[in-house]
N, C-alpha and C positions, 0 to 999 in steps of 0.2 A: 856606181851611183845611178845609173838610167834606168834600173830596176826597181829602184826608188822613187823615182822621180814619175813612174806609175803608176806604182803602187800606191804611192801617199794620195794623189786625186784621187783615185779609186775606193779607198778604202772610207776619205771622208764623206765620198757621193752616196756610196751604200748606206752609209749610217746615217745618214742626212735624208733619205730614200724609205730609210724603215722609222726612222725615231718623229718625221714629221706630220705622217699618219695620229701618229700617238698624240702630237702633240693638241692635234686640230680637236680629235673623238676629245681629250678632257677638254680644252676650253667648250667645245658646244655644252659638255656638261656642266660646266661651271659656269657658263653665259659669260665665256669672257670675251667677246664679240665687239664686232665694228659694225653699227647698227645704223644705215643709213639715215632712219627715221631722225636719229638725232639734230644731222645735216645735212638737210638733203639738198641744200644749194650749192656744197663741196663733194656730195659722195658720189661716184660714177657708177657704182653698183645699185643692186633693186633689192638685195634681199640681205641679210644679217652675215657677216663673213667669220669666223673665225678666227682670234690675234694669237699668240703666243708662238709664232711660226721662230723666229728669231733664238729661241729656245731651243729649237730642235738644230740649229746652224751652228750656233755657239758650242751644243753640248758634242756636234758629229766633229768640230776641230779642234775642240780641246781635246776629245780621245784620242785622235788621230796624233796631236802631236806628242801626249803622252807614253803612247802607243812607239813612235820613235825614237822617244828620250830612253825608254827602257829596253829597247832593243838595242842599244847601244849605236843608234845609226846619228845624231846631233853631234858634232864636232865643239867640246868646249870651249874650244882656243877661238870661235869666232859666232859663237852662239852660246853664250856661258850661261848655266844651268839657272842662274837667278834671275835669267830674261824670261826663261821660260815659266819658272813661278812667277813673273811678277807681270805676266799676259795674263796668266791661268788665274790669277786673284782676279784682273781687272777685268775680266771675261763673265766670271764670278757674281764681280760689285754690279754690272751692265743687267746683269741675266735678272738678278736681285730688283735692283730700280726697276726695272723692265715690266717684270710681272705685276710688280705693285702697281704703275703707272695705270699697265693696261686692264689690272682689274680694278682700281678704286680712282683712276683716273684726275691721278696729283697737278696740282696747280705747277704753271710752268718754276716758280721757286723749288719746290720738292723736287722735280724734275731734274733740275741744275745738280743736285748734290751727286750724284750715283756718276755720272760721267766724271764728276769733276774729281769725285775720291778715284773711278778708274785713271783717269789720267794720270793721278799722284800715283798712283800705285804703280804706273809705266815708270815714272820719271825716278823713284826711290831705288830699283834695281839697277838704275845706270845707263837709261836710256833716255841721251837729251840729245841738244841740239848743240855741239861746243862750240861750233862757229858759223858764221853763213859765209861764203865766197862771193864776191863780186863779179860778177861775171865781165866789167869790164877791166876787171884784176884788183889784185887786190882781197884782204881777207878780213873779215869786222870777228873777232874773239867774242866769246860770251864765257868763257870758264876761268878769268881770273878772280872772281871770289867764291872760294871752296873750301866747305868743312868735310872733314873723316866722319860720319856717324858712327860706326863700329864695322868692324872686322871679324868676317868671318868666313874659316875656313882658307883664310888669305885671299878671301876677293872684298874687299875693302868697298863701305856704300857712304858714298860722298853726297853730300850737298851742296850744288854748284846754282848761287844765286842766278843771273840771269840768262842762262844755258838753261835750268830748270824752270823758268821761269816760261820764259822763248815757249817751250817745249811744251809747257800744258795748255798754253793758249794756241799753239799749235796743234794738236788731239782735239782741245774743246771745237776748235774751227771745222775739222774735217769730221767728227761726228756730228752737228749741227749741219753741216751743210749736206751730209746722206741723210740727215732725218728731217728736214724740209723737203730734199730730193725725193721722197718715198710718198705720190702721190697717185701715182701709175699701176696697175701691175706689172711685176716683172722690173721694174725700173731697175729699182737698189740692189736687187739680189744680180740682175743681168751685170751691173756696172763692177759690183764687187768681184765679179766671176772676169770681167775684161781687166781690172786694175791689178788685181793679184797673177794673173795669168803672164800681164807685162813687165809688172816686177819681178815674177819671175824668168822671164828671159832676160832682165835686166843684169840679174845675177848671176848670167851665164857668161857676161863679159869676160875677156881675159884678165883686167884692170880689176874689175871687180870680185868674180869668182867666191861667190858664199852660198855653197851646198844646202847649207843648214838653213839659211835667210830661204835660198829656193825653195826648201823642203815646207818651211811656213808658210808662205806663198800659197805652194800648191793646195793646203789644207784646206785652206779657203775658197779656192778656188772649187776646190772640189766639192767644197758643203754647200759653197752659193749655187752652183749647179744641179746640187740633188734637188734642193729646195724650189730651184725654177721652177721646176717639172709643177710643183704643184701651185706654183705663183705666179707662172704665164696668164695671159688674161685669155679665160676668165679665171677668176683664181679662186681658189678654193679654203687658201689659209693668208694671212696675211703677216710682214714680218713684225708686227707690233712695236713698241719704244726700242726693247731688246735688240733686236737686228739691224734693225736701222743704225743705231747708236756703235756695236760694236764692227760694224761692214767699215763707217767711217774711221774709228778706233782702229783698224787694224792697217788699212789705207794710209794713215797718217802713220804709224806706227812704221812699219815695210818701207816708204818711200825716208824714213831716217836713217834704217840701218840698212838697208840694200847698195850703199851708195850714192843713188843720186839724189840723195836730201830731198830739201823739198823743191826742187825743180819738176820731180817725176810727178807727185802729187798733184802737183797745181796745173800738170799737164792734162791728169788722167780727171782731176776734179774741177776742171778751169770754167766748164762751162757752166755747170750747179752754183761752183762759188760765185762766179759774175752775174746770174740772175740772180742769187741772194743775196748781193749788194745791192742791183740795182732795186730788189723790192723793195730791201732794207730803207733807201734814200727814196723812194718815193712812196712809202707809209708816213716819213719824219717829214716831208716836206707838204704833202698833199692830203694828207688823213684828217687832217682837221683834230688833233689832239689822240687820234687813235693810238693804241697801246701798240709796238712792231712786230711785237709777238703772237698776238693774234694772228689763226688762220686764215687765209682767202682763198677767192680760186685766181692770185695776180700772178702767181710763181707762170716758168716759161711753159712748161706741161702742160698745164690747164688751159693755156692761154694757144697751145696749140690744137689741145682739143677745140674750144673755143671758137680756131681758123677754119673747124672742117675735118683734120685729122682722125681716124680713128685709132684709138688707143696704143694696138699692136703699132700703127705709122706712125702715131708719135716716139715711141718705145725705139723704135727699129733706127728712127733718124738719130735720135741722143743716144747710142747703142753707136751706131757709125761716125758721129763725130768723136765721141770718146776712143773709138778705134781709135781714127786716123790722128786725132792729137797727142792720145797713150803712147803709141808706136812708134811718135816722134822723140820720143827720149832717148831711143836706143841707138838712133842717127845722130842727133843734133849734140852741143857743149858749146862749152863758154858762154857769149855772148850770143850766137846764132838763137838759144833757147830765151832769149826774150824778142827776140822777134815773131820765134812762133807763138810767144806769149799772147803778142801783139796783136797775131794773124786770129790767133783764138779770140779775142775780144772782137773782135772788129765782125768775125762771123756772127759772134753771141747777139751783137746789136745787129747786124743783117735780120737774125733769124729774128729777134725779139720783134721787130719793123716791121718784116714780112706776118707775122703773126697779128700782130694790130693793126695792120694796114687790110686783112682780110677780113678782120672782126667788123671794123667798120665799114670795109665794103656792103658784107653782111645784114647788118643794121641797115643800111640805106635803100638796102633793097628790102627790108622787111618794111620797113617806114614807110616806102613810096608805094606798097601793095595794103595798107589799112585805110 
């Protein structure tokens, strides 16, 4: 299996390497672009960027896992064949929304749909959430009301009310929070290349031990990395609706069936999610009727640039706390993992503080020099 376990990054980096070139030359020719001019109070670049990168991500790991499935290397008995169709559809539905979004540029309502049919399309093959664990003991069920939908092949696809339920609003969170996250270069694609890297040493546990979970893992990890290369700043292609949407999608998806639920997730996404609340709570409080879903530059990224940062530094810090909070999944259980919960917020508000607190240092020395 260690021949595998190089091969599969390898294989998705080349394709992700060759296919994203391609994907950049059609969008210029199709002007399907991120056009500062538009916004140039939010855009950090000077000149027309190229979107549809996300395309070329999505299409380097779905070959690659299909690429495995018919090599006979997926282990059914813990990676069963209809998880892999029913990524490969929602991969699909992501790619689909994706393009439209990013060429005819859909209102956040049409937006909503493409995620939200992928998520179903996760949750239909049998991939939910059947319980959450208390970490200070103790276990809350979500699978005692369950319907058979039909059977097939003798793998039976159930409808399990609030297991399925848990589970799509759990997908909708963690693709919303990498597509708010994607305002950087390098950000989303850098974070999806550290979160799937940790899941996959997650699965190398004794305890846990799923080859197959590792083998998906690394696909990703290997297609967010080919795609770096030409998303580092300054960037050349950008991942568009598409990439952002299925980096999160899969992020949420790994940290369900690797094991460690959504503890690993919130570890490896804690900090994105907590400055998306707190924009969240201070657009609803402070906006003055503003809509939440509109863009700003409030998110923590921008707000870093904002301090002084340049781009690669801000990149580089959220790149190392996502390390050091990712890594701590593979140490930490039970109870300990909401202390680091804890330890994670409490930075998040440090950094947020130190970030506002240079802004207007900034301002006060511009003021006192007019």
């Amino acid at each position: 299996m260690t021949g595998w376990y190089i091969f599969t990054p390898l294989l998705s980096f080349f394709l992700a390497v060759i296919i994203t070139p391609l994907m950049r030359r059609y969008a210029e020719r199709r002007k399907i672009i991120d056009d500062p001019a538009v916004d140039p109070a939010r855009k950090r670049h000077h000149r027309p960027i190229a979107l549809l990168g996300g395309l070329a991500l999505i299409s380097a790991t779905l070959i690659t896992w299909w690429v495995l499935e018919l090599w006979g290397v997926m282990s059914n008995e813990i990676f069963p064949r209809k998880y892999l169709i029913g990524l490969t559809v929602a991969g699909l539905l992501i790619a689909v929304g994706g393009y439209g979004d990013d060429r005819l540029h859909w209102t956040p309502g049409r937006q909503l749909l493409w995620p939200l049919l992928a998520s179903t399309a996760v949750v239909l093959v049998g991939i939910g959430i059947p319980y959450i664990s208390n970490p200070f003991g103790g276990v809350l069920y979500l699978n005692q009301i369950q319907w058979t939908v039909f059977n097939w092949n003798n793998l039976p696809y159930h409808l399990t009310l609030w297991a399925d339920l848990f589970a799509v609003l759990w997908l909708m969170g963690t693709m919303y929070t990498t597509k708010i996250l994607d305002g950087l270069d390098g950000l989303v694609s850098g974070v999806g290349v550290i979160g799937s890297v940790i899941i996959f040493l997650l699965t190398l546990r004794p305890e846990v031990s799923q080859s197959s979970v590792g083998l998906i893992a690394l696909s990703l990890a290997g297609a967010a990395a080919g795609f770096l290369i030409f998303n580092w700043h300054p960037a050349k292609i950008f991942l568009g609706e598409s990439g952002a949407l299925f980096i999160g999608l899969m992020l949420g998806v790994l940290a369900i069936i690797s094991g460690g639920k959504i503890a690993t997730a919130l570890l490896i996404l804690g900090l994105p999610i907590l400055d998306l609340v707190w924009v969240m709570i201070r657009r609803v409080f402070s906006g003055g009727g503003r809509r939440v879903w509109l863009a700003d530059r409030s998110h923590l990224h921008f707000r870093l640039l904002d301090a002084g940062l340049s781009v690669r530094q801000a990149v580089s810090l959220l790149y190392a706390i996502t390390i050091v909070f990712g890594l701590s999944t593979l140490w930490v259980t039970g109870k300990t993992k909401v202390f680091v919960l804890i330890g994670l917020t409490v930075c998040s508000i440090g950094l947020i503080s130190w970030a506002v607190y240079k802004l207007r240092q900034r301002d006060k020395i511009r003021a006192s020099t007019i």
